[in-house]
PyMOL commands that place a pseudoatom at each C-alpha (Angstrom):
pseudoatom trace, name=CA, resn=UNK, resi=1, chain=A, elem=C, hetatm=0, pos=[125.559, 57.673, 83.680]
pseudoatom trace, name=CA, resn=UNK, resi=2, chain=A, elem=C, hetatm=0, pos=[124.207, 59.609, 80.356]
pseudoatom trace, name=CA, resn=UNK, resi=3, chain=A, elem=C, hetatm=0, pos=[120.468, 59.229, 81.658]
pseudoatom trace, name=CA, resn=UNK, resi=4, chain=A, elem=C, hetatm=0, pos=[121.603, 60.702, 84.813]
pseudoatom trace, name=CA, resn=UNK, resi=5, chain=A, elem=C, hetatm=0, pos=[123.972, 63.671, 82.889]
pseudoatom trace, name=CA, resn=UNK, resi=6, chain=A, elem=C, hetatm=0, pos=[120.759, 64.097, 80.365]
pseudoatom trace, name=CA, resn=UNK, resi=7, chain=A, elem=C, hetatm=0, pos=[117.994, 64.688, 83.602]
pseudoatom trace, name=CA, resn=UNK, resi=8, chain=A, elem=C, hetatm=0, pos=[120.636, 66.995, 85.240]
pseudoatom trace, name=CA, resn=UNK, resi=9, chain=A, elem=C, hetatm=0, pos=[120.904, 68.878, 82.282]
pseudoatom trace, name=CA, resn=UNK, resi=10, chain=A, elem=C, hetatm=0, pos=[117.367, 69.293, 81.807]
pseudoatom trace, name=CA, resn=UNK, resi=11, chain=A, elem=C, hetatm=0, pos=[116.946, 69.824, 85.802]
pseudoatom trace, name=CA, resn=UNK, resi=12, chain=A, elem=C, hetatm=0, pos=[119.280, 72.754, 85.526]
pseudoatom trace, name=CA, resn=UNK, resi=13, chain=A, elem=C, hetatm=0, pos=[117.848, 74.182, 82.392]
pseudoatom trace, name=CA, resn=UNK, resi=14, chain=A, elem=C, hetatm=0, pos=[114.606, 74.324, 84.081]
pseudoatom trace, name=CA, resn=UNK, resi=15, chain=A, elem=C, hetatm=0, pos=[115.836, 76.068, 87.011]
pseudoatom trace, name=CA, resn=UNK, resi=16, chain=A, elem=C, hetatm=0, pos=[117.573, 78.612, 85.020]
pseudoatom trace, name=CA, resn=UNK, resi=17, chain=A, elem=C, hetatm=0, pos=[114.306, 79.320, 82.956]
pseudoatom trace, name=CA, resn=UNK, resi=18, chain=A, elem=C, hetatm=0, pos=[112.318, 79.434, 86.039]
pseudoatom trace, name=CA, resn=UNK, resi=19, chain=A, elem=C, hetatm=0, pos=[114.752, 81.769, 88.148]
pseudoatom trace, name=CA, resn=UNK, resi=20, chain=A, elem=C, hetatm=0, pos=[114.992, 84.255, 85.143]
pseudoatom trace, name=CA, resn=UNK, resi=21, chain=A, elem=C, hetatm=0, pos=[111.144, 84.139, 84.529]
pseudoatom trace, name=CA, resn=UNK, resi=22, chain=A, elem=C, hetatm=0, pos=[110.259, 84.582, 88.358]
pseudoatom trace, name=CA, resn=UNK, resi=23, chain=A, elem=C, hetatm=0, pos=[113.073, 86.018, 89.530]
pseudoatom trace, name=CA, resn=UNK, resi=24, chain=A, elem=C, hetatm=0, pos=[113.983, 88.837, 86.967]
pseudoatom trace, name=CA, resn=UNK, resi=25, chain=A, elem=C, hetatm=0, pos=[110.799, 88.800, 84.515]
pseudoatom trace, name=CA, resn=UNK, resi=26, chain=A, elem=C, hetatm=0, pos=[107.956, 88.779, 86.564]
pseudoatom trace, name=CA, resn=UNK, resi=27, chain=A, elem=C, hetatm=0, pos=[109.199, 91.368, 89.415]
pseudoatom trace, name=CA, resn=UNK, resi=28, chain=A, elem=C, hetatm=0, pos=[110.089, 93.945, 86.349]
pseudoatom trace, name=CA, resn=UNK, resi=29, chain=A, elem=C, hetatm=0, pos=[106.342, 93.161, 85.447]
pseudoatom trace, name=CA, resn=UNK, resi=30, chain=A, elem=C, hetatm=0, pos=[104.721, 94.034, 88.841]
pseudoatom trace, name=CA, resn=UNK, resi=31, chain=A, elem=C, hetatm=0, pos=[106.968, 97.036, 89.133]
pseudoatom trace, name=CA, resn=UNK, resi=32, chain=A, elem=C, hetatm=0, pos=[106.140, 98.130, 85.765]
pseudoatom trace, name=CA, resn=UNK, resi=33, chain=A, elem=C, hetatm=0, pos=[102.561, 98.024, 85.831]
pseudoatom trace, name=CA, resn=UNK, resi=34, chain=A, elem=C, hetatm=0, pos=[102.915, 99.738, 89.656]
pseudoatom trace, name=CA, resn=UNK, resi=35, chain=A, elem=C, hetatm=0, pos=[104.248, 102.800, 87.934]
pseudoatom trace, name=CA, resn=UNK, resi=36, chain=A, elem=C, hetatm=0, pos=[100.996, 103.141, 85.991]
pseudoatom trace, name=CA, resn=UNK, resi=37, chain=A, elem=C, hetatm=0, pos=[99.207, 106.292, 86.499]
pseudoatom trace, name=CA, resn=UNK, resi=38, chain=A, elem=C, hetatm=0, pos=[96.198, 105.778, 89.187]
pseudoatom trace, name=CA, resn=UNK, resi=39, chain=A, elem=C, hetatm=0, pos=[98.512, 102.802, 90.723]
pseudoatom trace, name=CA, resn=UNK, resi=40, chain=A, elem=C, hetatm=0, pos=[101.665, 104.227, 91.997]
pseudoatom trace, name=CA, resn=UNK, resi=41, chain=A, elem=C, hetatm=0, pos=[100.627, 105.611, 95.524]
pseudoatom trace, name=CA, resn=UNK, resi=42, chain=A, elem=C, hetatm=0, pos=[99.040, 102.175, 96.559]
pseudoatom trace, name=CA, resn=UNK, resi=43, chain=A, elem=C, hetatm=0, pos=[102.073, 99.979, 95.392]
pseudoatom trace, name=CA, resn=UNK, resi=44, chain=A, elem=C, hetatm=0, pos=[104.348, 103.219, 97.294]
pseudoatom trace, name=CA, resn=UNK, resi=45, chain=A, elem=C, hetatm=0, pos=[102.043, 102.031, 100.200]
pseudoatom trace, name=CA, resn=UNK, resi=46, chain=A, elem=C, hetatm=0, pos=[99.926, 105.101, 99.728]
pseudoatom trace, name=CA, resn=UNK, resi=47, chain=A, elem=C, hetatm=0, pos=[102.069, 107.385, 101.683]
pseudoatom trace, name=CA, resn=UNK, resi=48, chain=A, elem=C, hetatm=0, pos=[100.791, 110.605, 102.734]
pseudoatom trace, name=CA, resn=UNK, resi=49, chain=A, elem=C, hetatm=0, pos=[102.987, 114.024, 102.721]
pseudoatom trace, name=CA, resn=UNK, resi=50, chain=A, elem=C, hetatm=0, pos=[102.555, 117.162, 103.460]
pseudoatom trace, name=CA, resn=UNK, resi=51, chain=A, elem=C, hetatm=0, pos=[104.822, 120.062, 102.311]
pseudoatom trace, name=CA, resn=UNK, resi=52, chain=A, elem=C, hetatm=0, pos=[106.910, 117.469, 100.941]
pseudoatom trace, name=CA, resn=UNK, resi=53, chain=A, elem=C, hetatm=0, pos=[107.357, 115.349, 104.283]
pseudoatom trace, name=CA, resn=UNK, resi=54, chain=A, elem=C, hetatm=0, pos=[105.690, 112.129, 104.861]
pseudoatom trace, name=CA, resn=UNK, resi=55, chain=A, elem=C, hetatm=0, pos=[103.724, 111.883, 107.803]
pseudoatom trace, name=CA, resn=UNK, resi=56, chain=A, elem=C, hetatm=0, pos=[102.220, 108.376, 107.567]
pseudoatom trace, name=CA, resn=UNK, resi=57, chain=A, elem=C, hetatm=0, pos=[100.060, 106.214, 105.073]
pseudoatom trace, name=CA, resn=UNK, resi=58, chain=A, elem=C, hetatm=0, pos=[96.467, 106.021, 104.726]
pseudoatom trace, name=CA, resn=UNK, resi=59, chain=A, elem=C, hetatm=0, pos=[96.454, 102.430, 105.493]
pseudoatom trace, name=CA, resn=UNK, resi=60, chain=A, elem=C, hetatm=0, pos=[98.033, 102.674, 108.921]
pseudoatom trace, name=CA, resn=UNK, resi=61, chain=A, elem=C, hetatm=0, pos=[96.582, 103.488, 111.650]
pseudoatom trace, name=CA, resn=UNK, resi=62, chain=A, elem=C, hetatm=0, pos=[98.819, 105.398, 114.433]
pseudoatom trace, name=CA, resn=UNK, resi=63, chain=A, elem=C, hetatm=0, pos=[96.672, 106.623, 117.807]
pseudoatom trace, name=CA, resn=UNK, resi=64, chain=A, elem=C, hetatm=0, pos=[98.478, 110.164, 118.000]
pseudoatom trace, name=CA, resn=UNK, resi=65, chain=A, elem=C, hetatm=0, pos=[99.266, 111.139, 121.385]
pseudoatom trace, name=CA, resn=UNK, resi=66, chain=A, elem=C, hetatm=0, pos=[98.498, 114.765, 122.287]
pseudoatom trace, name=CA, resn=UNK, resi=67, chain=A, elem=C, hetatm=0, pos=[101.309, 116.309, 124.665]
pseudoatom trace, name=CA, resn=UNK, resi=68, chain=A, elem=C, hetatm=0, pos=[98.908, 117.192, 127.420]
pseudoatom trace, name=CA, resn=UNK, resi=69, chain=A, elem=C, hetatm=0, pos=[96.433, 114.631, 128.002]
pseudoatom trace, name=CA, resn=UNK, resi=70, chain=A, elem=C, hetatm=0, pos=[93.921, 116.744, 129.660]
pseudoatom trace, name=CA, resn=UNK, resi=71, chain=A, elem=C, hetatm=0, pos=[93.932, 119.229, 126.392]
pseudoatom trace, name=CA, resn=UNK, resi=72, chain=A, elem=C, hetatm=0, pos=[93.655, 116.753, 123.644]
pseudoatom trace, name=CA, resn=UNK, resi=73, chain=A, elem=C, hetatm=0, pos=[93.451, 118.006, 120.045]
pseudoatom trace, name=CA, resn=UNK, resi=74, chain=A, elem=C, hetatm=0, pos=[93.136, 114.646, 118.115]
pseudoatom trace, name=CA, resn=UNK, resi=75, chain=A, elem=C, hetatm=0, pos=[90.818, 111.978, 116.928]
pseudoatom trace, name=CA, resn=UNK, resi=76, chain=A, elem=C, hetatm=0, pos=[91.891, 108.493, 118.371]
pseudoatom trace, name=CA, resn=UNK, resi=77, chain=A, elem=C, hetatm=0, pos=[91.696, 105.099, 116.535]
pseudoatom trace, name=CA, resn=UNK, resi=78, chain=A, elem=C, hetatm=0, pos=[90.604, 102.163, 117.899]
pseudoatom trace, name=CA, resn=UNK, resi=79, chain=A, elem=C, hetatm=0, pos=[92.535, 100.259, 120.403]
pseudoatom trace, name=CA, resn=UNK, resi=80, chain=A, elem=C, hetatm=0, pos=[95.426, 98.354, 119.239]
pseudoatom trace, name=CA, resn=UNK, resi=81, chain=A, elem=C, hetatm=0, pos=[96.001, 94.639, 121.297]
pseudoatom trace, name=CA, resn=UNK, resi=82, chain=A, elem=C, hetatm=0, pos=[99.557, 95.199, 121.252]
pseudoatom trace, name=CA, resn=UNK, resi=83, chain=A, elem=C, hetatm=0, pos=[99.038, 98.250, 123.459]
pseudoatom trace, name=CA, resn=UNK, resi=84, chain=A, elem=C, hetatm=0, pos=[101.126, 98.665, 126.717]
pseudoatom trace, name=CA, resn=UNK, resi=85, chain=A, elem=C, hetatm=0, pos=[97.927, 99.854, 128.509]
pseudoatom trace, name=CA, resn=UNK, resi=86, chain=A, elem=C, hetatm=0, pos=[93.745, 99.250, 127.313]
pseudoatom trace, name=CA, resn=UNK, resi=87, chain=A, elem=C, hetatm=0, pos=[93.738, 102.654, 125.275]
pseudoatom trace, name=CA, resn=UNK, resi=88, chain=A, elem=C, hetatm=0, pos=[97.517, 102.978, 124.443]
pseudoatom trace, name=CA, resn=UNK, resi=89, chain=A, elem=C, hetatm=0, pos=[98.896, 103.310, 121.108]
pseudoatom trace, name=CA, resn=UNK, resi=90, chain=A, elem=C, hetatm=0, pos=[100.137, 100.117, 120.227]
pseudoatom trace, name=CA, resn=UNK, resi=91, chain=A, elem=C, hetatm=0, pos=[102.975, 99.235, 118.223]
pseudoatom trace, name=CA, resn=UNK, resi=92, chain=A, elem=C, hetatm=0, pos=[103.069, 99.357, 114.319]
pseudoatom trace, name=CA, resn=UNK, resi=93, chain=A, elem=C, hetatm=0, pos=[105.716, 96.823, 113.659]
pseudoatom trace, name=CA, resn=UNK, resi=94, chain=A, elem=C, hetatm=0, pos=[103.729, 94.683, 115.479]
pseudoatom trace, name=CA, resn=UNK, resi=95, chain=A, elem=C, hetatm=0, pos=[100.770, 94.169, 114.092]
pseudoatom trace, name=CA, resn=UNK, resi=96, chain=A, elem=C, hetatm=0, pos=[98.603, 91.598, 115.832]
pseudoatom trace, name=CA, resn=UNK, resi=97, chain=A, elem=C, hetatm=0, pos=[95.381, 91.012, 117.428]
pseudoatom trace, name=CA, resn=UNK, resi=98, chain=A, elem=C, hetatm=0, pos=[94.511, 89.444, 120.761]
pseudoatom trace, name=CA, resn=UNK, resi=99, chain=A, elem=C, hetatm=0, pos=[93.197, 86.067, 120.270]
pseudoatom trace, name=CA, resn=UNK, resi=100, chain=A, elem=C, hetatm=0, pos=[90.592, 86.635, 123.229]
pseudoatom trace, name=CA, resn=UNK, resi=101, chain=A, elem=C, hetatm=0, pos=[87.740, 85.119, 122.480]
pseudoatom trace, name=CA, resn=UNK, resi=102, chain=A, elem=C, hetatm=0, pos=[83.877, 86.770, 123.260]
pseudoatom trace, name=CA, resn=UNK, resi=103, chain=A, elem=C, hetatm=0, pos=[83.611, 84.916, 126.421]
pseudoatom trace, name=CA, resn=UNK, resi=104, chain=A, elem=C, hetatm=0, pos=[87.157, 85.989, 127.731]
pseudoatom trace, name=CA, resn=UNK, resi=105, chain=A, elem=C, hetatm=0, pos=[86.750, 87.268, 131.218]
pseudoatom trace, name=CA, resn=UNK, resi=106, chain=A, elem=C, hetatm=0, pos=[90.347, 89.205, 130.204]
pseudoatom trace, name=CA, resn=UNK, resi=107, chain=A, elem=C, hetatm=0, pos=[88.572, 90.637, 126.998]
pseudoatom trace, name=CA, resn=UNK, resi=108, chain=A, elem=C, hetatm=0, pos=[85.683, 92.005, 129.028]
pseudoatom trace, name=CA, resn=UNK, resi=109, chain=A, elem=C, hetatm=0, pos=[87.560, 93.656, 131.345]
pseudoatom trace, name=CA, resn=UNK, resi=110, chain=A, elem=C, hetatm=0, pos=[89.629, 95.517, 128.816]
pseudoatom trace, name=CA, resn=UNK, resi=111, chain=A, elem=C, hetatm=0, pos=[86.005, 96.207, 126.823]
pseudoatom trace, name=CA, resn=UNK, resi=112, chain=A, elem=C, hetatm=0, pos=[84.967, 98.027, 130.253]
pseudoatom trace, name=CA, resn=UNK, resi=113, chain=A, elem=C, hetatm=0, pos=[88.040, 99.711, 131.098]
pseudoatom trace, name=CA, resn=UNK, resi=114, chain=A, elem=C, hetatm=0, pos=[88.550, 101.388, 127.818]
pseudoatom trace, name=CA, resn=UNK, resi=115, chain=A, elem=C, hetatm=0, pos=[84.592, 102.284, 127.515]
pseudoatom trace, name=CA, resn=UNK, resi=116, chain=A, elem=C, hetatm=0, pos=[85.123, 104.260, 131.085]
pseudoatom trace, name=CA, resn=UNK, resi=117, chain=A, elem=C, hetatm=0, pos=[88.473, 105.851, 129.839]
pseudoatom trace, name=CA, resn=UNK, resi=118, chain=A, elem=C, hetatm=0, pos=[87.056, 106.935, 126.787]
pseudoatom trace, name=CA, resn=UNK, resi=119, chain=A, elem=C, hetatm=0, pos=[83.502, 107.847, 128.797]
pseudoatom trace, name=CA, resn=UNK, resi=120, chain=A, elem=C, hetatm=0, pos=[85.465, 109.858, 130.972]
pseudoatom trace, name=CA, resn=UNK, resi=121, chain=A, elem=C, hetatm=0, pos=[87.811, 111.561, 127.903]
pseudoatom trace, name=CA, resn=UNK, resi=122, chain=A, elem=C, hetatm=0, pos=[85.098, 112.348, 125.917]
pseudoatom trace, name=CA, resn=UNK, resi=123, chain=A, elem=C, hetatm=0, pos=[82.321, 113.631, 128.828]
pseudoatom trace, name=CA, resn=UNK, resi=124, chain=A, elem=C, hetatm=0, pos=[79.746, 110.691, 127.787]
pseudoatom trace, name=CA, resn=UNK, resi=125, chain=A, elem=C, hetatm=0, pos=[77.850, 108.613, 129.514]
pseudoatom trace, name=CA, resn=UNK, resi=126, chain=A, elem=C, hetatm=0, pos=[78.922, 105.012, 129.060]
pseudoatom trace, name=CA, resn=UNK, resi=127, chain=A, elem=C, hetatm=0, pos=[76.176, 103.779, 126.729]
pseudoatom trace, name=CA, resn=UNK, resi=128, chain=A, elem=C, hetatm=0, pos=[76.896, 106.597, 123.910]
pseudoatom trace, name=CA, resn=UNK, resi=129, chain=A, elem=C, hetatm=0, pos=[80.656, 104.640, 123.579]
pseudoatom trace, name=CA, resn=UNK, resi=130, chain=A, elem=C, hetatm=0, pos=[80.088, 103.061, 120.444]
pseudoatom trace, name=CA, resn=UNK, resi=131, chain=A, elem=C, hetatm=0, pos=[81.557, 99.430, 119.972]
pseudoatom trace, name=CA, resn=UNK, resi=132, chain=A, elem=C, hetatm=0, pos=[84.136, 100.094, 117.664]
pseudoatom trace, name=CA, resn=UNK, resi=133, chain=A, elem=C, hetatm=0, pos=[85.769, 102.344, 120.480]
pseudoatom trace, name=CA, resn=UNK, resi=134, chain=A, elem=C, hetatm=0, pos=[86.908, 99.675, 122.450]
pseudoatom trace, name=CA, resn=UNK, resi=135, chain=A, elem=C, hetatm=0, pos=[87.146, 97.051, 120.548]
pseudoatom trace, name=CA, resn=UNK, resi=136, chain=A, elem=C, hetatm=0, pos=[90.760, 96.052, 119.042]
pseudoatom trace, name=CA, resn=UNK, resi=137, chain=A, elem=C, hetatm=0, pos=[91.041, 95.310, 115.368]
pseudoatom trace, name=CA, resn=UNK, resi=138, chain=A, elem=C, hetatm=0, pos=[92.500, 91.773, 113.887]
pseudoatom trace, name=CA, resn=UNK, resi=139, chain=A, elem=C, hetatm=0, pos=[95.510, 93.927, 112.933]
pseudoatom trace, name=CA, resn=UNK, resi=140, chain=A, elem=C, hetatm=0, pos=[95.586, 96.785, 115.957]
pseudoatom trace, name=CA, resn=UNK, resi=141, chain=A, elem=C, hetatm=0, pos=[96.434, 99.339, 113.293]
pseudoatom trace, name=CA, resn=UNK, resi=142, chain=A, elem=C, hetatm=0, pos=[93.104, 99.653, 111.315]
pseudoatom trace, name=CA, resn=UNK, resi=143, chain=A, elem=C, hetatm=0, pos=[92.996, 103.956, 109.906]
pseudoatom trace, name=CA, resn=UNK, resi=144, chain=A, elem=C, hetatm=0, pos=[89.572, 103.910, 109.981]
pseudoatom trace, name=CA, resn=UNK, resi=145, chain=A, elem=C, hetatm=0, pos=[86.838, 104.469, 112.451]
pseudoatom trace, name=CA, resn=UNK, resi=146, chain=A, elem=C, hetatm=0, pos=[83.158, 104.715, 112.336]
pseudoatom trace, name=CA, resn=UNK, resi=147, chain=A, elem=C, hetatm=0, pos=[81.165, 107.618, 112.046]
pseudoatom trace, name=CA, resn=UNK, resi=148, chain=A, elem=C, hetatm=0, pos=[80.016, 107.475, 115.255]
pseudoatom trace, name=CA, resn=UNK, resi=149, chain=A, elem=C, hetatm=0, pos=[83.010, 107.449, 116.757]
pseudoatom trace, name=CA, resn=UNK, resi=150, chain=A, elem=C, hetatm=0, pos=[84.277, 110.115, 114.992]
pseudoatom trace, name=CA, resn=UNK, resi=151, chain=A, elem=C, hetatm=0, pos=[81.181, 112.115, 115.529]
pseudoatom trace, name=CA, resn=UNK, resi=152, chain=A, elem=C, hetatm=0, pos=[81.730, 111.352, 119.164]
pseudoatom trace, name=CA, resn=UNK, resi=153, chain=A, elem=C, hetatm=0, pos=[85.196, 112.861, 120.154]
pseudoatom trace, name=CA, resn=UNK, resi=154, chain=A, elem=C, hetatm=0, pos=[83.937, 116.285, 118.024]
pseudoatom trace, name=CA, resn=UNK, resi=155, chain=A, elem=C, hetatm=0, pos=[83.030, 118.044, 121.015]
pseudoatom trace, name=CA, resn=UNK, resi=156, chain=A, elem=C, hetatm=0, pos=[86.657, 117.792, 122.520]
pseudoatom trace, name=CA, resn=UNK, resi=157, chain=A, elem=C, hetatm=0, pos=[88.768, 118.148, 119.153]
pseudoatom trace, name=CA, resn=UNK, resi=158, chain=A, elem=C, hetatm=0, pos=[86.918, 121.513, 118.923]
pseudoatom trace, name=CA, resn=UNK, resi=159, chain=A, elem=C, hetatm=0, pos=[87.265, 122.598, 122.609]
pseudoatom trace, name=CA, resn=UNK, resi=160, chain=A, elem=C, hetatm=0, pos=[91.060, 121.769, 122.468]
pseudoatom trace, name=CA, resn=UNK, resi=161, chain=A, elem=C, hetatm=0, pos=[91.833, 123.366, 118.815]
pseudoatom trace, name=CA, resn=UNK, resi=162, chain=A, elem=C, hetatm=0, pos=[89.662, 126.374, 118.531]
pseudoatom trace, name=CA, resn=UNK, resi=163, chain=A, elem=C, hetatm=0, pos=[87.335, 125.206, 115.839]
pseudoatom trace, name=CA, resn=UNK, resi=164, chain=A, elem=C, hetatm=0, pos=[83.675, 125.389, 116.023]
pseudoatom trace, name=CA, resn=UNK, resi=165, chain=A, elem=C, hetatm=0, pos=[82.006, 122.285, 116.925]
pseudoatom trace, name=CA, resn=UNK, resi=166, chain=A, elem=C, hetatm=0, pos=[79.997, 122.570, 113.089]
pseudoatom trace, name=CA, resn=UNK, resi=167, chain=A, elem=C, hetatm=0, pos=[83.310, 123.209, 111.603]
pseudoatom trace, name=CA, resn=UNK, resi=168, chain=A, elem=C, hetatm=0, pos=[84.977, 119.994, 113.030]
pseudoatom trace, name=CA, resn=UNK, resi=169, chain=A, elem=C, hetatm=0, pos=[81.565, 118.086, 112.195]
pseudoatom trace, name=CA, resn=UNK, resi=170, chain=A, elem=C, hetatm=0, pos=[81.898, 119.190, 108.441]
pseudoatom trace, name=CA, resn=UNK, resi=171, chain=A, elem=C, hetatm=0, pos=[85.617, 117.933, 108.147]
pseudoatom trace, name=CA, resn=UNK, resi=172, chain=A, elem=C, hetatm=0, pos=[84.183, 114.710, 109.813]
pseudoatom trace, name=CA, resn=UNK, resi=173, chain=A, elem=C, hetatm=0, pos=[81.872, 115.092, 106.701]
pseudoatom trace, name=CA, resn=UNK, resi=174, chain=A, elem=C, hetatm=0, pos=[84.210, 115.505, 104.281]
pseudoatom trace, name=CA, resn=UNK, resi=175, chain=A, elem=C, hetatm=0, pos=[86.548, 112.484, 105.139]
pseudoatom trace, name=CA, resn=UNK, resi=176, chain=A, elem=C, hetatm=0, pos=[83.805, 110.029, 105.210]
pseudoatom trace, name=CA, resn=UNK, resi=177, chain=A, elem=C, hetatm=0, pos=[83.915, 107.379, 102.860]
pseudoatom trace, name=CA, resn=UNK, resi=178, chain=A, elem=C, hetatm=0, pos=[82.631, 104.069, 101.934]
pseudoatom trace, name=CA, resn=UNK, resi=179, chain=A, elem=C, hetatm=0, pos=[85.277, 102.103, 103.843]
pseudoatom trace, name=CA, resn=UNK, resi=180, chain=A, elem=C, hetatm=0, pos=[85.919, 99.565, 101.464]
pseudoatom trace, name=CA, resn=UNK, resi=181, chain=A, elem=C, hetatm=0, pos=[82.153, 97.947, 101.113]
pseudoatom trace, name=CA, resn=UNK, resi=182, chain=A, elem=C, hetatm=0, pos=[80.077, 100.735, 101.336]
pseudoatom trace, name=CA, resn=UNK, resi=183, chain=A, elem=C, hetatm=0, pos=[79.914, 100.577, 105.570]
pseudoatom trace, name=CA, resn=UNK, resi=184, chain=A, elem=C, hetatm=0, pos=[80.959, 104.952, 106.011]
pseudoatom trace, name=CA, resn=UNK, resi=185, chain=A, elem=C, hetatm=0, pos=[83.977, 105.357, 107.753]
pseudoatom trace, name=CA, resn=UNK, resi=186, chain=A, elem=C, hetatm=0, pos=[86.509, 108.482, 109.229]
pseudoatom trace, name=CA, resn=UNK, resi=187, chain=A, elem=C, hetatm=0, pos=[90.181, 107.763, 108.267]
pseudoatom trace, name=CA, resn=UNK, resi=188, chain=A, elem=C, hetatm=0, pos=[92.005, 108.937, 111.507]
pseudoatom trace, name=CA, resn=UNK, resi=189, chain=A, elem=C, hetatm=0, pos=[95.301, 110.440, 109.506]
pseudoatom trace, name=CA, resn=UNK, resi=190, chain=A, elem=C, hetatm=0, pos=[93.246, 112.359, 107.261]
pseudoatom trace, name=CA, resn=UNK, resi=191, chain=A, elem=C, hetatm=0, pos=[91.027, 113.530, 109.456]
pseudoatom trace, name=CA, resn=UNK, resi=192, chain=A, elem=C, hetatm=0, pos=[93.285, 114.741, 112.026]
pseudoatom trace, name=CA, resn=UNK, resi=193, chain=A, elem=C, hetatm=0, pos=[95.342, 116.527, 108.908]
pseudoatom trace, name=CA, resn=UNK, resi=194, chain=A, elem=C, hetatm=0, pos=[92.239, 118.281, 107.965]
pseudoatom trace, name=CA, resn=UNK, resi=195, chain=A, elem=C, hetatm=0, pos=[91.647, 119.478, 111.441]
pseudoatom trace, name=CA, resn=UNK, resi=196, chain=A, elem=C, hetatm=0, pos=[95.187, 121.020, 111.604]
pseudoatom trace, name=CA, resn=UNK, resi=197, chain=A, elem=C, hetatm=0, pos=[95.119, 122.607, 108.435]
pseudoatom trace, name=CA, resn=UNK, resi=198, chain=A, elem=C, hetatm=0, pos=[92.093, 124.225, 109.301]
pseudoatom trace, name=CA, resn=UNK, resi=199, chain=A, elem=C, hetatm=0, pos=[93.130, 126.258, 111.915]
for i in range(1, 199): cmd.bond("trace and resi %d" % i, "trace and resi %d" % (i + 1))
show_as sticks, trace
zoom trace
């Protein structure tokens, strides 16, 4: 009976030590070093605002959907799998892929059905859809986009907000980075941002 009052004893000591250094101590620590200059945006989930209202994070990507279909001001990500339809904007609290695998009859279909929506959007012929443009992420809420996809919907972004097509090009410029290992890439949010403030 004392063996088993002495290992209880020690049990509960160790919990207590434990729940105080990993409950209380070491979620103080990763909030403290989060508020470090440089650091705080990312662990805020790097939020982006403008005049003092948020209107997303860098690190999600939202398709926006213009108002009037036929006059469409925006640059698109790519397809989400949790859309309703092929090109949709999925849905952000659900972030998922498809789980179709390359030989997926289903898979191929969607492929060709979005490549002749965004054809048809865009006023391309098929082969100048670039892979990326109808192809769903892992996630379905990737912010990024290639450059060539980006460079692609120009033409319409500047017919449908008034900007030259060499004005929308050089914002597509300037909001090209190295998307995380060194592969350029457009973010979506940013990009759009920049085209409204330019007007």
């Amino acid at each position: 009976m004392k063996a088993m009052v002495k290992q209880a004893s020690a049990g509960l000591r160790v919990l207590l030590v434990f729940t105080v250094l990993l409950g209380v101590i070491y979620p103080l620590g990763i909030w403290a070093v989060s508020r470090i200059p440089g650091l705080q945006s990312k662990a805020e989930g790097s939020v982006i605002s403008v005049n003092g209202q948020a209107v997303g994070s860098s690190l999600i990507g939202i398709d926006p959907v213009a108002p009037d279909p036929a006059h469409d001001p925006y640059f698109h990500t790519r397809p989400s799998a949790t859309a309703k339809d092929v090109l949709g904007p999925g849905d952000p609290s659900t972030s998922a892929g498809s789980n179709l695998g390359g030989f997926s009859d289903k898979l191929l279909g969607q492929i060709q059905q979005r490549k002749a929506a965004i054809a048809q959007r865009e006023g391309v012929p098929l082969d100048a859809v670039p892979p990326d443009a109808v192809t769903a992420s892992a996630s379905g809420i990737d912010p990024t986009i290639s450059v060539a996809y980006a460079d692609l919907q120009v033409a319409r972004v500047a017919r449908n907000t008034g900007l030259s097509e060499d004005k929308v090009k050089q914002l597509v410029e300037q909001n090209t980075t190295g998307y995380g290992i060194g592969i350029p890439g457009v973010n979506v949010l940013e990009l759009n941002l920049a085209v409204a403030g330019a007007h």
